[in-house]
C-alpha positions, 0 to 999 in steps of 0.5 A: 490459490488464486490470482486474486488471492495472490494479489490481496495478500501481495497488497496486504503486505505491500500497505503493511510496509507502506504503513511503517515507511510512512511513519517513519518519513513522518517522523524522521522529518522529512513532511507530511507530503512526502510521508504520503505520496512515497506509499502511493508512488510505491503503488503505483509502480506495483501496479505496473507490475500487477497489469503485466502479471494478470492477463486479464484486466478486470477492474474488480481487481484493481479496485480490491487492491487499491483498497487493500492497500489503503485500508492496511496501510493507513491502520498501520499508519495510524497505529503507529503514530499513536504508539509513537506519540 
């Protein structure tokens, strides 16, 4: 497999999580402001991570898992707001 596969589906699980942690920050109370910067604090902490893990820098990557992150977990997010509601 490789490194940008790996880094996709760390993401897609990553949003994922982020999706139900955002919910649930939501919902427990706690602000609309906290509920949405946590999952982006979370990211950014990842992708301290990704920069030490990838050798190379391509701005592609980056890019791509940021996207994915976002994508995955604002459907999450949004799922689940609606089923909760």
């Amino acid at each position: 497999m490789k490194i940008e596969q790996k880094i996709i589906i760390a993401y897609t699980i990553l949003g994922f999580c982020s999706g139900f942690l955002t919910n649930y920050l939501f919902i427990s109370g706690l602000g609309l402001i906290f509920a949405i910067v946590a999952p982006f604090v979370i990211y950014f902490v990842s992708l301290l991570f990704l920069v030490v893990f990838v050798k190379k820098k391509k701005i592609l990557l980056f890019y791509n898992s940021f996207v994915t992150f976002l994508l995955v977990w604002l459907t999450i997010w949004i799922l689940l707001y609606n089923l909760g509601g």
